[in-house]
N, C-alpha and C positions, 0 to 999 in steps of 0.2 A: 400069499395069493390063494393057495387052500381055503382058508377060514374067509376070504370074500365069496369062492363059488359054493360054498356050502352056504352064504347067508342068501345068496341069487338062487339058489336052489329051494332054501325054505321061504321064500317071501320076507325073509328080515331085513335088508339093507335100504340104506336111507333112498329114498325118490332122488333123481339126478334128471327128471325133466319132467319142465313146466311149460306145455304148451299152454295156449293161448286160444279161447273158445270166443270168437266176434260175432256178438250179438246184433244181428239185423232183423230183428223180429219175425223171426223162423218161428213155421209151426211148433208146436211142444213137441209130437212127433220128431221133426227132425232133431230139433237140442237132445233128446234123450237115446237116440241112435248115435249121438256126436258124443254124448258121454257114456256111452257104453265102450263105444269102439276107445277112447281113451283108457277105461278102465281094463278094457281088454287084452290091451299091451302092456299091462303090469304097470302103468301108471294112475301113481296114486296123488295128485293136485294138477290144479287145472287153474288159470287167468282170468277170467272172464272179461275182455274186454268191451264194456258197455256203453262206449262213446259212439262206437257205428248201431246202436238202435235207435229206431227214428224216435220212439217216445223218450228218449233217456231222461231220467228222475221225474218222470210222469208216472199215471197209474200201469199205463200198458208196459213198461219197462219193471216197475215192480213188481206186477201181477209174473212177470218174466225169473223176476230174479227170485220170488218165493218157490215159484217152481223149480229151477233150477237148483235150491239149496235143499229141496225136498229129495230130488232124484240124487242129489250129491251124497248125501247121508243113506240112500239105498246104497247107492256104489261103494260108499267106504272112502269119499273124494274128500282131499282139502280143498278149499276154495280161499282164489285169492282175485282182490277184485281191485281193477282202476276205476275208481271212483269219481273223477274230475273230466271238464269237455277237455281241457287241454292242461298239456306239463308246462312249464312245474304247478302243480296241484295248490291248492287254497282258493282258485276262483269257484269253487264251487257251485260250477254251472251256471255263473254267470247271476246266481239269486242275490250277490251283494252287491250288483252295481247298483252305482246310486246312492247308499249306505252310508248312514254317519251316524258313528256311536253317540254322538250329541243330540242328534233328531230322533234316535228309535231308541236309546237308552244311556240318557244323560249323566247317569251313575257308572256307565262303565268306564269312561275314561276316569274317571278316580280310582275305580277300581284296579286299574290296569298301573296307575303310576305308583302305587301302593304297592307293585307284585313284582315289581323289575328292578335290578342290580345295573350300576355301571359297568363296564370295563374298561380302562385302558389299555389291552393290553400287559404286555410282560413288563413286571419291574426289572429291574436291574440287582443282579444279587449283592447284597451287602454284608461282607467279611464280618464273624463276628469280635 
């Protein structure tokens, strides 16, 4: 227990909280008073969740997140980011509806069947 509040004491022990910064296209102003006051409290990684910005995966959402990884590497922050409108993740934002690997790139389903393993499943062990 010693050798924990000696490492709480030197700033060496692992981050143990990940809040969650929701991007609704707050002035820069505001996001860098929000990551401050994170960084303030000895926490060192932050969420950023970017499905509540109205521009999200536009340029005003970008223009958002380059700043935010700018003041992040001032602060000393990890950044960990949700990247999709909704779980479970691969719709990504909705840009492949409509999508068929035959109409936008007729070599990738060869590609794809060329890359994948069966399984059935567990064998049954056989004595030798």
């Amino acid at each position: 227990m010693a050798a924990y509040f000696e490492q709480v004491l030197g700033g060496t022990y692992d981050n143990h909280v990940l809040p969650f910064l929701w991007l609704k296209g707050e002035a820069r102003k505001t996001i860098t008073e929000y990551l401050e006051q994170i960084a303030g409290a000895d926490i060192r990684e932050v969420c950023l969740e970017s499905r509540t910005h109205p521009d999200f995966c536009h340029d005003g959402w970008w223009s958002d997140l380059w700043f935010i990884i700018d003041e992040c590497k001032r602060l000393g922050l990890k950044i960990w980011l949700l990247d999709d409108a909704h779980f479970p993740t691969g719709y990504a934002n909705g840009a492949l509806e409509g999508w068929s690997c035959r109409t936008r790139r007729p070599d990738a389903q060869m590609w794809a069947r060329r890359r994948h393993r069966s399984a059935r499943g567990m064998r049954r062990h056989r004595p030798c």
